[in-house]
C-alpha positions in Angstrom: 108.2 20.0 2.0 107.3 17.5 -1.0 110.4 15.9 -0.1 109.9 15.3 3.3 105.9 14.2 2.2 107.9 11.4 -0.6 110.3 10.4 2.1 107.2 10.1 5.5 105.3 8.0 2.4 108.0 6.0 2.4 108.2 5.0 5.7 104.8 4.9 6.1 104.6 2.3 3.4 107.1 -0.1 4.9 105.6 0.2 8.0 102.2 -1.4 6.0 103.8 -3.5 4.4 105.5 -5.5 7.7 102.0 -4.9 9.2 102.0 -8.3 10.1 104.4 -8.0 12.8 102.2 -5.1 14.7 99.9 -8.1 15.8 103.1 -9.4 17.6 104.0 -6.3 18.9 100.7 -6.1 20.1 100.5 -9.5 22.0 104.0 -8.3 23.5 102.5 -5.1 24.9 99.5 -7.1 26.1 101.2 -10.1 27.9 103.6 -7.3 29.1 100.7 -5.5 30.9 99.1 -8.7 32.0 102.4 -10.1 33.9 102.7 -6.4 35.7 99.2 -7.3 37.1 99.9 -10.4 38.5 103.0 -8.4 40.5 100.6 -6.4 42.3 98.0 -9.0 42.8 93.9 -8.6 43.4 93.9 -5.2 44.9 92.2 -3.2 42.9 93.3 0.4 44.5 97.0 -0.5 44.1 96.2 -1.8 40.2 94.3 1.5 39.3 96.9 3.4 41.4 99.8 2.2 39.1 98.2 1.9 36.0 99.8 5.2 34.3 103.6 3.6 35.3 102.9 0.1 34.0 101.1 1.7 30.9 104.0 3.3 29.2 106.6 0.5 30.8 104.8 -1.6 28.6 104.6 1.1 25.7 108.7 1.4 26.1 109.3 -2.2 26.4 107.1 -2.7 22.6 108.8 0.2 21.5 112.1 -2.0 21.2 110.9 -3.8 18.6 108.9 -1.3 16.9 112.2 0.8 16.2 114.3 -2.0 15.1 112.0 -3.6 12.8 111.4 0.2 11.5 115.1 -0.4 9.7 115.7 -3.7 9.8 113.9 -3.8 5.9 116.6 -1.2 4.2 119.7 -2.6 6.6 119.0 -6.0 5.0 118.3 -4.5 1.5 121.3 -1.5 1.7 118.8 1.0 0.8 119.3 3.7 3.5 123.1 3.9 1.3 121.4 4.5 -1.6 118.8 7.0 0.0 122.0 9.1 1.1 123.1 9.3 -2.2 120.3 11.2 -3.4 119.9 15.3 -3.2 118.6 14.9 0.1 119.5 16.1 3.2 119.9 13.7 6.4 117.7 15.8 8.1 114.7 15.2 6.5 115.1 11.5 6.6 115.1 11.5 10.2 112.5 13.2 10.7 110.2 11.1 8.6 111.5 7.9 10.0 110.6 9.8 13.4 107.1 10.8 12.9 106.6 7.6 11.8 107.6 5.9 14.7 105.7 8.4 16.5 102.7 7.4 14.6 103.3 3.8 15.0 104.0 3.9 19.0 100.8 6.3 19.5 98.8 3.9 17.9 99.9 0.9 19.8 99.4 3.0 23.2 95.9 3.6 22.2 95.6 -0.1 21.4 97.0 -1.2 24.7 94.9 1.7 26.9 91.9 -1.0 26.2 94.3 -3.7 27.7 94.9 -1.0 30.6 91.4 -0.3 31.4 90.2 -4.4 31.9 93.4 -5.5 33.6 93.4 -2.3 35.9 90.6 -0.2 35.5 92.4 2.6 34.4 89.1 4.3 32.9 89.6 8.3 32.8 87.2 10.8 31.8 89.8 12.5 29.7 89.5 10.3 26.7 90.9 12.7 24.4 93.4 13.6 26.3 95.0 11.0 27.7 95.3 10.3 23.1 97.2 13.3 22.9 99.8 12.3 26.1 100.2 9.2 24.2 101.1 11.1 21.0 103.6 13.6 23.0 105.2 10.7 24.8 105.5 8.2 21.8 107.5 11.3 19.9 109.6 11.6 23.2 110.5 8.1 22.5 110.7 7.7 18.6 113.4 10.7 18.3 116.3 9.2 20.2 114.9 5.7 19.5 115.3 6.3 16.1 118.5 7.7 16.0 119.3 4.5 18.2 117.9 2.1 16.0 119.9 3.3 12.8 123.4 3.1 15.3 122.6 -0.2 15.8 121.6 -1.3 12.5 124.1 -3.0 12.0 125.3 -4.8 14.9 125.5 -8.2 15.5 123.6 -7.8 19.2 121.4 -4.4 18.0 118.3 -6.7 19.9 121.0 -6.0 23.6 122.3 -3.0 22.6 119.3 -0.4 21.4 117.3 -0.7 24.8 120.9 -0.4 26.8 121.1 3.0 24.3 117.5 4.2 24.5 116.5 2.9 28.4 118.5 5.4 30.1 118.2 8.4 28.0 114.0 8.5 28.0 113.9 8.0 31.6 112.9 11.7 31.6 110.1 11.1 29.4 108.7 8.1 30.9 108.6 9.9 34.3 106.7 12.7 32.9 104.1 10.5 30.9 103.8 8.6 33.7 103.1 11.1 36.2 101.1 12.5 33.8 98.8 9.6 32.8 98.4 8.7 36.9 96.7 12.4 37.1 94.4 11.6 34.2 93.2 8.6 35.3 93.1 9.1 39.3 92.6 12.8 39.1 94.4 16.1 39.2 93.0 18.1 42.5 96.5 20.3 42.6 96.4 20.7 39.0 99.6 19.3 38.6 98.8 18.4 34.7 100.2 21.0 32.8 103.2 21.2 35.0 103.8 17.7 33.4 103.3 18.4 29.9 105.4 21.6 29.8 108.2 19.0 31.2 107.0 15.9 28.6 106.9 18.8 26.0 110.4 20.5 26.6 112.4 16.9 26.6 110.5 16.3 23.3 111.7 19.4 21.6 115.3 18.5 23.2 115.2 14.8 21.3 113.7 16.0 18.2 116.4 18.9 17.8 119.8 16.8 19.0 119.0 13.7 17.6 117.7 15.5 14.3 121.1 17.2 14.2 123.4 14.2 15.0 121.4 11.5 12.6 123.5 13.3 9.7 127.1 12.9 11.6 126.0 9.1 12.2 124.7 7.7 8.9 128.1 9.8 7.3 130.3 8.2 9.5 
């Protein structure tokens, strides 16, 4: 456990450090939501109606260049070599670099929720939990995009090929934080809710375990 505390301080020290790209990040997200809108035009019913989808596209799209930039710093500088060198398993890595992620992505959702409510007024009563969907879905993204971003590290077109990698496989999850985030913000009269979370919930515990296992057969290899 103090290893894994060491190696999450880690991560969550770079990420500080290259805090100054977050603002961009954050401008992408934005613009990303604000171009969506114009799609649908002035209705309002149809804006509110696919807030939740346009939400996490816009999450997922950000997410891109969260995840790369998350190892573009020890690529550059050979230091994820030298951290496999140490008495440490692979394992453990990955799963700081992931809950970090997961930290980072969650609090960009809750920055871009804000964007969300003005552009599509995609208010919900369910502050709190409409936070925690963004947590569960951001760690359905950051397992496999992690394990993504470190296979494409080192590529010379990692910017084409992580969101080729990562688009496909988290369809699940962005269907089931979509669907999800529509009933939180529109309503849930069938109480379709949890149905959607146990789903969310059980793709997340898929990613964290397979990508968790196969991060040390990639950085080996």
């Amino acid at each position: 456990m103090n290893v894994f505390r060491a190696a999450l301080y880690k991560e969550l020290l770079l990420q500080w450090r290259t805090r100054a790209r977050v603002l961009s990040v954050v401008v992408f997200g934005a613009t990303a939501l604000l171009l969506m809108s114009f799609a649908i035009g002035p209705d309002a019913g149809a804006l509110r109606l696919h807030a939740g989808g346009f939400l996490w596209l816009a999450l997922l799209l950000s997410s891109t260049l969260t995840l790369e930039a998350s190892l573009e710093a020890e690529t550059e500088q050979q230091a994820l070599e030298g951290l496999l060198l140490l008495p440490v398993p692979p394992t453990i890595l990955f799963y700081a670099k992931a809950v970090a992620n997961t930290l980072q992505l969650a609090l960009l959702g809750a920055v871009l929720v804000p964007v969300a409510i003005v552009l599509y007024g995609a208010e919900t009563a369910r502050p709190l939990a409409l936070f925690g969907l963004l947590v569960l879905g951001a760690a359905g993204l950051a397992a496999p995009g992690t394990l993504y971003a470190t296979m494409t590290a080192r590529a010379r077109a990692k910017q084409t090929l992580l969101p080729l990698l990562l688009f496909p496989l988290v369809v699940p999850v962005l269907i089931a934080a979509t669907k999800a985030s529509s009933l939180l913000i529109l309503g849930d009269p069938m109480r379709q809710l949890a149905a959607w979370l146990t789903l969310l919930g059980g793709f997340c515990g898929i990613y964290w375990t397979l990508c968790g296992l196969m991060f040390g057969l990639i950085v080996e290899d």
